[in-house]
HTML snippet that shows the backbone in 3Dmol.js (N, CA, C, O; Angstrom):
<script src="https://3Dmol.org/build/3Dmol-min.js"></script>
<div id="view" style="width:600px;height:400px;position:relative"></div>
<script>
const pdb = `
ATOM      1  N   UNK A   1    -197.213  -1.614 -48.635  1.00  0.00           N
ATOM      2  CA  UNK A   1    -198.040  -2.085 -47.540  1.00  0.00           C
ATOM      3  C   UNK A   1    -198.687  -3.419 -47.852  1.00  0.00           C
ATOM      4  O   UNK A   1    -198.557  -4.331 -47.035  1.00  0.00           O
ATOM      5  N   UNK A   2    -199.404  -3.617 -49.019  1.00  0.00           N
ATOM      6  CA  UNK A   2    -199.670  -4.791 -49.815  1.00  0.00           C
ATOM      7  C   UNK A   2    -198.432  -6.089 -49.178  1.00  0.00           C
ATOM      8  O   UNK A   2    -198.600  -7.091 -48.483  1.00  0.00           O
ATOM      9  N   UNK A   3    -197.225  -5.486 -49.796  1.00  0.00           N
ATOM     10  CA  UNK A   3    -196.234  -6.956 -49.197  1.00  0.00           C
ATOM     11  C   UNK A   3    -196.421  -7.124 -47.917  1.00  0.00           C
ATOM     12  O   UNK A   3    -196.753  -8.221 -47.468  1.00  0.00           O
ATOM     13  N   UNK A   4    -196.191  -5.810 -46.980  1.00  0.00           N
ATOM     14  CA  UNK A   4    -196.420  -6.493 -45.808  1.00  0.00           C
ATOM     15  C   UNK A   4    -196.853  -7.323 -45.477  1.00  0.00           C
ATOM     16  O   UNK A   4    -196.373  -8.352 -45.001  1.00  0.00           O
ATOM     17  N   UNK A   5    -198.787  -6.731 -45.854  1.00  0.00           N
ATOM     18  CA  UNK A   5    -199.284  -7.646 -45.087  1.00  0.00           C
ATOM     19  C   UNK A   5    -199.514  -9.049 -45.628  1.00  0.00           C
ATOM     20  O   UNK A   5    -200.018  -9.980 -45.001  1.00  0.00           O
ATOM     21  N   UNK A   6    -198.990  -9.070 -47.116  1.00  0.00           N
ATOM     22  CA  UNK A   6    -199.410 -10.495 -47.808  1.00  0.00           C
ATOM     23  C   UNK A   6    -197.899 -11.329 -46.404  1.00  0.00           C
ATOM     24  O   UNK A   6    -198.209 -12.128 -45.520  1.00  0.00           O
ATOM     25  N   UNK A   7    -196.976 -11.004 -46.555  1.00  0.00           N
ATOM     26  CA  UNK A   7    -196.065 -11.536 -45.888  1.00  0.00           C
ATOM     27  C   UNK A   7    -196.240 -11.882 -44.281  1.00  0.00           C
ATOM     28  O   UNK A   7    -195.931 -12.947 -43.746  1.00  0.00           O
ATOM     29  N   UNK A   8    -196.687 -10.973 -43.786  1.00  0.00           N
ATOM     30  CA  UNK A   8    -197.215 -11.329 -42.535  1.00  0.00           C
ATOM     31  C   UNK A   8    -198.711 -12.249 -42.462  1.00  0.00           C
ATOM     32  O   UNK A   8    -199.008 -12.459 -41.286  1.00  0.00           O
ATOM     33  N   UNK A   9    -199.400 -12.656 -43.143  1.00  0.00           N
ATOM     34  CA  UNK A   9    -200.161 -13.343 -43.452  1.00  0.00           C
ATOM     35  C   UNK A   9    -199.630 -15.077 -43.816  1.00  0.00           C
ATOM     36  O   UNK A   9    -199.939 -16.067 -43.153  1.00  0.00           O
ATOM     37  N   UNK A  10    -198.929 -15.047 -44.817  1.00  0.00           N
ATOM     38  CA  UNK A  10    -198.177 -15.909 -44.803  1.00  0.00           C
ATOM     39  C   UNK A  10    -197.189 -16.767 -43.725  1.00  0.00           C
ATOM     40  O   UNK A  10    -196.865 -17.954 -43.693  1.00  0.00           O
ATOM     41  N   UNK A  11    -196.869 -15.628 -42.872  1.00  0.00           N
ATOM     42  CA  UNK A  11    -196.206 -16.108 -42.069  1.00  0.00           C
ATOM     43  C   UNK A  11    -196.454 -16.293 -40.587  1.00  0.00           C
ATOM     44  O   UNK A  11    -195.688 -16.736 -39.731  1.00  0.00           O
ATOM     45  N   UNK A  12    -198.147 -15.695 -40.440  1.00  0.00           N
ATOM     46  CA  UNK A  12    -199.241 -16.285 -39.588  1.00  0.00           C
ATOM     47  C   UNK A  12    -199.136 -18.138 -39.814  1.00  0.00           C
ATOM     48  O   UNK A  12    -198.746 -19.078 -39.122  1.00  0.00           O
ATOM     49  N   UNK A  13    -199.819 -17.939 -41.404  1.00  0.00           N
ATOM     50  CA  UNK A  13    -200.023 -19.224 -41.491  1.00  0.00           C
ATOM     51  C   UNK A  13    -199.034 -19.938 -41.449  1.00  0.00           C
ATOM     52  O   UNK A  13    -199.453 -20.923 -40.842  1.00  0.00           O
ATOM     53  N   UNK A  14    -197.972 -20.121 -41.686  1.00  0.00           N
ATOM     54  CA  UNK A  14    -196.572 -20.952 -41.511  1.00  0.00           C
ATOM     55  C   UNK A  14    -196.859 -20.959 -39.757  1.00  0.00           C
ATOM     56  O   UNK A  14    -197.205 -22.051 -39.308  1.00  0.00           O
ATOM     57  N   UNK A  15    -196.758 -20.036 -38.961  1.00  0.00           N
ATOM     58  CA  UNK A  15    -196.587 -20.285 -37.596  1.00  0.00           C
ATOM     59  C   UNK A  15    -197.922 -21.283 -36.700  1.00  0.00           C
ATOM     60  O   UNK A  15    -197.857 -21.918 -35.648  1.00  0.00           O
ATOM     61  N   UNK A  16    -199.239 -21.022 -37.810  1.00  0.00           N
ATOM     62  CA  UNK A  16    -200.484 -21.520 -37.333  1.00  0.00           C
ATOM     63  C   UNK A  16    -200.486 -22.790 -37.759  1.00  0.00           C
ATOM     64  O   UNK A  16    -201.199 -23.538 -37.090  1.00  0.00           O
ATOM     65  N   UNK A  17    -199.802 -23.363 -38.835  1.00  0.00           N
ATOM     66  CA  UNK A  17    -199.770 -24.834 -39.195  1.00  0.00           C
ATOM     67  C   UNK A  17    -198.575 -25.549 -38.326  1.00  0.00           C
ATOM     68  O   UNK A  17    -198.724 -26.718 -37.971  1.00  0.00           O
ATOM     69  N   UNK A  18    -197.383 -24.816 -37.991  1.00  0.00           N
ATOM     70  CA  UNK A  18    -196.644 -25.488 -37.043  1.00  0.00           C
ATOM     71  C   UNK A  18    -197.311 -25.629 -35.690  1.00  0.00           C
ATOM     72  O   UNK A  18    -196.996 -26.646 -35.072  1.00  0.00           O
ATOM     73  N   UNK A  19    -198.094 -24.880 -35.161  1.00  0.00           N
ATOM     74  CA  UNK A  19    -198.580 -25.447 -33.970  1.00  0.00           C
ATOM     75  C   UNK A  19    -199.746 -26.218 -34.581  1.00  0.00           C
ATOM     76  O   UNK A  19    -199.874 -27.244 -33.913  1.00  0.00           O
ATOM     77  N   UNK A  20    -200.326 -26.190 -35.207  1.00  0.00           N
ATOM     78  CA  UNK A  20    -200.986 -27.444 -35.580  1.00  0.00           C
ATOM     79  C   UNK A  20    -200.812 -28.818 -35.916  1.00  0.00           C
ATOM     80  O   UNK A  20    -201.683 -29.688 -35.927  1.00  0.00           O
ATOM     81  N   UNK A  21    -199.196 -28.965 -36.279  1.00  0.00           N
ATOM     82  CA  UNK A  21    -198.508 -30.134 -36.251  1.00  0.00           C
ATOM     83  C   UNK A  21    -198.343 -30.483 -34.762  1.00  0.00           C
ATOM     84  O   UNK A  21    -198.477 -31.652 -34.398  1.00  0.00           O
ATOM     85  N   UNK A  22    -198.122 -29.724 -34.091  1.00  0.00           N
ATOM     86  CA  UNK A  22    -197.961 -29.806 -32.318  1.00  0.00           C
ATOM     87  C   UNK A  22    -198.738 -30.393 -31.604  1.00  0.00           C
ATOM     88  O   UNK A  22    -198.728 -31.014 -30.541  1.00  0.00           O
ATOM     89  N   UNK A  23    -199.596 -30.015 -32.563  1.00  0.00           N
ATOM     90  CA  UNK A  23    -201.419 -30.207 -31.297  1.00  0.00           C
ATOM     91  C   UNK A  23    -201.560 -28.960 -30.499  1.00  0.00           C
ATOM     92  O   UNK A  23    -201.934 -29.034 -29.329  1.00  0.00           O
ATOM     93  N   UNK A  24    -201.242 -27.651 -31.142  1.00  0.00           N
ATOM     94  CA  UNK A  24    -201.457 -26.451 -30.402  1.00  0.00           C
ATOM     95  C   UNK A  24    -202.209 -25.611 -30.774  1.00  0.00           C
ATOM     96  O   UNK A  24    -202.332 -24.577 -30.118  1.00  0.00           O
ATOM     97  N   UNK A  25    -202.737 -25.769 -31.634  1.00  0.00           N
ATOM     98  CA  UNK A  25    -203.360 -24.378 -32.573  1.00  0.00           C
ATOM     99  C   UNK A  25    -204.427 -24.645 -32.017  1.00  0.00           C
ATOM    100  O   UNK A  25    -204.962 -23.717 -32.623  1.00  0.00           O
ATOM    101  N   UNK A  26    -205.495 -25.174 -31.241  1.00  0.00           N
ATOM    102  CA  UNK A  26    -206.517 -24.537 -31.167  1.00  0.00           C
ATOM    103  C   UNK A  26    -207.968 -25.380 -31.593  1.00  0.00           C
ATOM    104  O   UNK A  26    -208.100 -26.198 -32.503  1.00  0.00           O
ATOM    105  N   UNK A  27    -208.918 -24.932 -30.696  1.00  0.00           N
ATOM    106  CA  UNK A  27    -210.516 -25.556 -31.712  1.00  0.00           C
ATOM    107  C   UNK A  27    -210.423 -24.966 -32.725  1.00  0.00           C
ATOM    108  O   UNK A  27    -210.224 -25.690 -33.701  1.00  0.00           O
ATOM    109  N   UNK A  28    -210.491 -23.811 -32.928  1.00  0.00           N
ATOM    110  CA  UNK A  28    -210.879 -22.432 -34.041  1.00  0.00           C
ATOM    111  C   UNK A  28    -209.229 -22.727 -35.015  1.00  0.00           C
ATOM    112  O   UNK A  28    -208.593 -21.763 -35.441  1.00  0.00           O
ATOM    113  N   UNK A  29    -208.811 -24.010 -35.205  1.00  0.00           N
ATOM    114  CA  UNK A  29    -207.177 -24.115 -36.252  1.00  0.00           C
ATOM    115  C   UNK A  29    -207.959 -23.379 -37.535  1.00  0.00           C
ATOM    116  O   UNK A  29    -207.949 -22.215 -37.937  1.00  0.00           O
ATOM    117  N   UNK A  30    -208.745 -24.773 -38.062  1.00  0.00           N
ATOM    118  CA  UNK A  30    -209.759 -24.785 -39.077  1.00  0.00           C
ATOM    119  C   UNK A  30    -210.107 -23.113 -40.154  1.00  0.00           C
ATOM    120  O   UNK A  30    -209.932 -22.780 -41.326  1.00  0.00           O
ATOM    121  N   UNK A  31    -210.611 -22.530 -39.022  1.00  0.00           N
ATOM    122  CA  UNK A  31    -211.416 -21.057 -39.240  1.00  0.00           C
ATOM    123  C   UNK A  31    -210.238 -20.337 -39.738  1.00  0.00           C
ATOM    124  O   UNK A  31    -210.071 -19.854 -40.858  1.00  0.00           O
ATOM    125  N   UNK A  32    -209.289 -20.343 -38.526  1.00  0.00           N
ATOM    126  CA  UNK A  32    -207.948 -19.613 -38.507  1.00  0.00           C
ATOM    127  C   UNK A  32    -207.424 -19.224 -39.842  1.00  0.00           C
ATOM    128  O   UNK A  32    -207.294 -18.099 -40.325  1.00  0.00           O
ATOM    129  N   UNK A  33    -207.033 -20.904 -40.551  1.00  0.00           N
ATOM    130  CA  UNK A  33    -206.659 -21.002 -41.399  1.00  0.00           C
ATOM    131  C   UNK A  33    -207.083 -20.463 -42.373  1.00  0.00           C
ATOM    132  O   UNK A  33    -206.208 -19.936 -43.060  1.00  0.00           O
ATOM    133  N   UNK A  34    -208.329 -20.352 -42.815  1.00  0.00           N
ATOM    134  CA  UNK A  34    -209.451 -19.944 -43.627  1.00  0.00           C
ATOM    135  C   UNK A  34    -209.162 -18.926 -44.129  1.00  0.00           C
ATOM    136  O   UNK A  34    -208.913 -18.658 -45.304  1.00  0.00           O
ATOM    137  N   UNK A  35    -209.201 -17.944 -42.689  1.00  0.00           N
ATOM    138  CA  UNK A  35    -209.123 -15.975 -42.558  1.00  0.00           C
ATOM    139  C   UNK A  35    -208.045 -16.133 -43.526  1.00  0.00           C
ATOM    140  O   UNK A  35    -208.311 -15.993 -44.720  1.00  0.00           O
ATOM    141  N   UNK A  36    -206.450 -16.503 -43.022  1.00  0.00           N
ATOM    142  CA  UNK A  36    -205.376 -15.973 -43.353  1.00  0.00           C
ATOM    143  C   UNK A  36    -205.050 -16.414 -44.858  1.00  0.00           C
ATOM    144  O   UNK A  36    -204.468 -15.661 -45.638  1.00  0.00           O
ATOM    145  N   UNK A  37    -205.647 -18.218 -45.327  1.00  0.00           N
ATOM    146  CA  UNK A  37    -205.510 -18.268 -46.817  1.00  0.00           C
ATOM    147  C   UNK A  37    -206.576 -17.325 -47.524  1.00  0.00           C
ATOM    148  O   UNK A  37    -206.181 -17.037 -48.654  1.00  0.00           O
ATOM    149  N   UNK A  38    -207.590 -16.854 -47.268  1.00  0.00           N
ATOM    150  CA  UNK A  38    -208.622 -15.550 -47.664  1.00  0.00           C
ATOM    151  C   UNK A  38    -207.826 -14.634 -47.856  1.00  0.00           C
ATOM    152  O   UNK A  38    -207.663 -14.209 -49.000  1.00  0.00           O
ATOM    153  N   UNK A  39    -207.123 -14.096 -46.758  1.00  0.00           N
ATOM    154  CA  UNK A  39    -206.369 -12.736 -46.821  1.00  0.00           C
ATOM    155  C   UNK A  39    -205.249 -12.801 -47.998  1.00  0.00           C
ATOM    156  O   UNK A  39    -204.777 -11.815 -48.563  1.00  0.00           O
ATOM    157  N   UNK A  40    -204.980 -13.907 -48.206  1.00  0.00           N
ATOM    158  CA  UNK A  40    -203.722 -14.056 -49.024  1.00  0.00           C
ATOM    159  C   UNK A  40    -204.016 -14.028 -50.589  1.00  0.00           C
ATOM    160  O   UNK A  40    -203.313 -13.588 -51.498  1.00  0.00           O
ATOM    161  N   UNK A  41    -205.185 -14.590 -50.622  1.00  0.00           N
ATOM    162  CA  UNK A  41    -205.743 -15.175 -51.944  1.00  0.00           C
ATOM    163  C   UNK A  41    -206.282 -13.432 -52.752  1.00  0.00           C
ATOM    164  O   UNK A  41    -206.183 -13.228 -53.962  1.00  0.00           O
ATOM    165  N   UNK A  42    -206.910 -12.219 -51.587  1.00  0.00           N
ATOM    166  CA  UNK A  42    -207.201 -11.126 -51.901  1.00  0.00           C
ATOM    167  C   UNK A  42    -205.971 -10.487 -52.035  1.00  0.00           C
ATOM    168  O   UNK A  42    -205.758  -9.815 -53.044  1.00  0.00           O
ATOM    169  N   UNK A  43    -204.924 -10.629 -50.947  1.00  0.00           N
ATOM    170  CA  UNK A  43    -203.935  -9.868 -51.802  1.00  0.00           C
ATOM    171  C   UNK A  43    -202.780  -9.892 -52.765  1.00  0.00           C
ATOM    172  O   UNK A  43    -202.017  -8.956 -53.006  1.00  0.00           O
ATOM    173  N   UNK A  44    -202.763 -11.269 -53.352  1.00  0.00           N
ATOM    174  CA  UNK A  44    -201.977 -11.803 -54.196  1.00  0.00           C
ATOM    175  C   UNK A  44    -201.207 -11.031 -55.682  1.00  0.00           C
ATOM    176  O   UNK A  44    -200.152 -11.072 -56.315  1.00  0.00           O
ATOM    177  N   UNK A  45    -202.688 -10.269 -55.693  1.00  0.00           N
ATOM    178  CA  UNK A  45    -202.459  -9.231 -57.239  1.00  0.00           C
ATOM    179  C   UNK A  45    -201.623  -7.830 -56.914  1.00  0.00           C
ATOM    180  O   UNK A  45    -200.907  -7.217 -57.706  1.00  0.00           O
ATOM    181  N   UNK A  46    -201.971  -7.422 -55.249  1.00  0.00           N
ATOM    182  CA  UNK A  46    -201.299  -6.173 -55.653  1.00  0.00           C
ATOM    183  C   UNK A  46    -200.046  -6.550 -55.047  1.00  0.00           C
ATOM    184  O   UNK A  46    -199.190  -5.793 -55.504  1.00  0.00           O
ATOM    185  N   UNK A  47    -199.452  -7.508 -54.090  1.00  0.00           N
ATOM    186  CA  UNK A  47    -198.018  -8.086 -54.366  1.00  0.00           C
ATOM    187  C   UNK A  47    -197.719  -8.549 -55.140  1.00  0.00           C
ATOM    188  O   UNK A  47    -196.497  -8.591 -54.992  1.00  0.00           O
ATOM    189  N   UNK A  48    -197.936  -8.977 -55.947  1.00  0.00           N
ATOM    190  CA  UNK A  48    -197.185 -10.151 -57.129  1.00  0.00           C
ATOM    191  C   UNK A  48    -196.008  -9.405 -57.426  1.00  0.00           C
ATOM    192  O   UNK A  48    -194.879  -9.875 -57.286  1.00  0.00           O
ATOM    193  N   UNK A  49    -196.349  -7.766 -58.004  1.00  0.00           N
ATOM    194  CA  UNK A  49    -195.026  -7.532 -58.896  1.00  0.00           C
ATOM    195  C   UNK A  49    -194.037  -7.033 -58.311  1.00  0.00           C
ATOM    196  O   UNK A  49    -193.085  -6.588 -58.953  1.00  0.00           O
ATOM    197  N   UNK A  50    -194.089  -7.014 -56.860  1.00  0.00           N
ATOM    198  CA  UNK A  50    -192.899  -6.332 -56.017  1.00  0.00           C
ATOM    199  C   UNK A  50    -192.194  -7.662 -55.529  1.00  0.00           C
ATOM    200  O   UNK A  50    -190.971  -7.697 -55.397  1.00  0.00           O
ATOM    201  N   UNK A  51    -193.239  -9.077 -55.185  1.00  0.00           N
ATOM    202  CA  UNK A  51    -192.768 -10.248 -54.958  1.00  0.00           C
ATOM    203  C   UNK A  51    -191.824 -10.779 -56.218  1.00  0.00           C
ATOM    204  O   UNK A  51    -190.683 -11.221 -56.344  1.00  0.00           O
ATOM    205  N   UNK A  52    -192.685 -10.553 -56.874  1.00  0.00           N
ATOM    206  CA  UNK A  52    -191.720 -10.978 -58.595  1.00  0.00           C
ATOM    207  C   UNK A  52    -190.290 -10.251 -58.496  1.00  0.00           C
ATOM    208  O   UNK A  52    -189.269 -10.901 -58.719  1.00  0.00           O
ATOM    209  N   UNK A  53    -190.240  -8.933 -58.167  1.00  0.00           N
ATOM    210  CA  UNK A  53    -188.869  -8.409 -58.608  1.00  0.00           C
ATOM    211  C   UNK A  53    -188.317  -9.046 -57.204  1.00  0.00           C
ATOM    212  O   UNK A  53    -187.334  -9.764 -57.389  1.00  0.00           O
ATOM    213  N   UNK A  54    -188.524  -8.993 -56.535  1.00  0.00           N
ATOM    214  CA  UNK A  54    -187.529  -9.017 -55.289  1.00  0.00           C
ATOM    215  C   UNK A  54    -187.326 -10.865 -55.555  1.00  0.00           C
ATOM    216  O   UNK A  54    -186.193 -11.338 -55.468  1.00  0.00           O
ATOM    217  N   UNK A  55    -188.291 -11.595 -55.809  1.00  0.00           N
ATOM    218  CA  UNK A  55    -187.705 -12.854 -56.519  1.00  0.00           C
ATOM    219  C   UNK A  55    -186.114 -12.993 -57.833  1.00  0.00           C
ATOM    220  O   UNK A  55    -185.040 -13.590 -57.904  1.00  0.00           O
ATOM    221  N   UNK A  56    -186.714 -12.268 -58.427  1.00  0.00           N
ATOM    222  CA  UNK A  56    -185.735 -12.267 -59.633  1.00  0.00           C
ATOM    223  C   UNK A  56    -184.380 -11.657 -58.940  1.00  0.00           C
ATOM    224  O   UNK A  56    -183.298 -12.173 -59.219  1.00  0.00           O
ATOM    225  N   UNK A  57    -184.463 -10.398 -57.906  1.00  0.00           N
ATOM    226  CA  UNK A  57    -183.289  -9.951 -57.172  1.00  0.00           C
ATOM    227  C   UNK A  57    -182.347 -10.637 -56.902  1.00  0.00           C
ATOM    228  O   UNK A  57    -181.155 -10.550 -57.194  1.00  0.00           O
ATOM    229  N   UNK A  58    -183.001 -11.442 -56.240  1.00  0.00           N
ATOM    230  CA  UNK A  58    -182.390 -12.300 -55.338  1.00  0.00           C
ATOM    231  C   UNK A  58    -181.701 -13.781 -55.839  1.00  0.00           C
ATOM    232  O   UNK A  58    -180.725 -14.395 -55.408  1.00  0.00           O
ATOM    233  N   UNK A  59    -182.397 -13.994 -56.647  1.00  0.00           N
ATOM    234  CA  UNK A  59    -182.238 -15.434 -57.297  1.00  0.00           C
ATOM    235  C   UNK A  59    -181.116 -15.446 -57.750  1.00  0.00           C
ATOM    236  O   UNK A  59    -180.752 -14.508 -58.459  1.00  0.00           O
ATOM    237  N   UNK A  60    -179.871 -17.005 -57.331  1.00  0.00           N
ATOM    238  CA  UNK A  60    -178.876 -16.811 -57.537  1.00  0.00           C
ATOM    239  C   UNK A  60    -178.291 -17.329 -59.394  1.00  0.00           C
ATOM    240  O   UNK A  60    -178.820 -18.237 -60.035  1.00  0.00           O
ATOM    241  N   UNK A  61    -177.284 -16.576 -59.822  1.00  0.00           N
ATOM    242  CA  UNK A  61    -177.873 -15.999 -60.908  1.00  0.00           C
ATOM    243  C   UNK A  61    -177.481 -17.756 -62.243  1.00  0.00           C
ATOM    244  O   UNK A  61    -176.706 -18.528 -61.678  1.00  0.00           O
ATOM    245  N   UNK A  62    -177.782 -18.102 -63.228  1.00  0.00           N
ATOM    246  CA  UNK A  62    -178.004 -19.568 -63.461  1.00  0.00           C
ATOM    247  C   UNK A  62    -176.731 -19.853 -64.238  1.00  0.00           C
ATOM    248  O   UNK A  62    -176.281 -19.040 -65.046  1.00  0.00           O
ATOM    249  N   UNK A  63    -176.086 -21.169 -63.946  1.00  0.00           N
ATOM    250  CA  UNK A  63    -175.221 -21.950 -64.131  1.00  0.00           C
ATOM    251  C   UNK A  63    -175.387 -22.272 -65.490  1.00  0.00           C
ATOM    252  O   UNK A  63    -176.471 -22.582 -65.983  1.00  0.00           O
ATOM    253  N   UNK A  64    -174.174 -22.191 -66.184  1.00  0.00           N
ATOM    254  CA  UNK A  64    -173.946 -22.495 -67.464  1.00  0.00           C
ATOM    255  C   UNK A  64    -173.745 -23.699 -67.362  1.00  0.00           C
ATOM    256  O   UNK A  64    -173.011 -24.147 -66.481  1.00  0.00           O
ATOM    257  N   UNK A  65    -174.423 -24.533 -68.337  1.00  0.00           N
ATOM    258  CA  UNK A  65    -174.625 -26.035 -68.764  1.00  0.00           C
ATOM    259  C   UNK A  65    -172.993 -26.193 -69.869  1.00  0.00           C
ATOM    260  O   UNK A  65    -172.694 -25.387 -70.750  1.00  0.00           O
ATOM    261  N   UNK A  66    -172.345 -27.168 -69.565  1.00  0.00           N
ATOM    262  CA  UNK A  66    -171.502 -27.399 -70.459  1.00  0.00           C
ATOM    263  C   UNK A  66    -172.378 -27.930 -71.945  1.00  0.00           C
ATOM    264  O   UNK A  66    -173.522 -28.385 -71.973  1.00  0.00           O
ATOM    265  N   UNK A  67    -171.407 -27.699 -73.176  1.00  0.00           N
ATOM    266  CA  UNK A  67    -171.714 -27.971 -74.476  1.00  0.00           C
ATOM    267  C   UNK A  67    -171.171 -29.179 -75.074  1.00  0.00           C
ATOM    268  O   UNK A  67    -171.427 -29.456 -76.246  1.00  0.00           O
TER     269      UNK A  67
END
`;
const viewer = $3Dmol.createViewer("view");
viewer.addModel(pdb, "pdb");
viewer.setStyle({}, {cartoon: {color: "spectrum"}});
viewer.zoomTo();
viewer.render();
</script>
């Protein structure tokens, strides 16, 4: 539940800074922003280690350097 909502938080703010590039977000951009980097900053610890694995999952896997 932690990822969720760190992810949906995140992706508030991704959607709240694109309309702010727009000129859409709003008097209250400012505040907006605030809440959702707050929310993110509190839940950072109990996602990290499910973000971490599903990072490492995914990551495509590393290119051998010639010798």
């Amino acid at each position: 539940r932690a990822v969720a909502r760190y992810e949906a938080c995140a992706t508030s703010v991704a959607f709240l800074r694109q309309r702010g590039r727009r000129g859409r977000a709003g008097a209250d951009f400012a505040v907006r922003e605030r809440a959702l980097l707050d929310a993110l900053w509190h839940l950072r610890d109990l996602a990290r280690p499910a973000l971490e694995h599903a990072a490492r999952a995914t990551a495509p896997p590393p290119v051998p350097v010639p010798v």
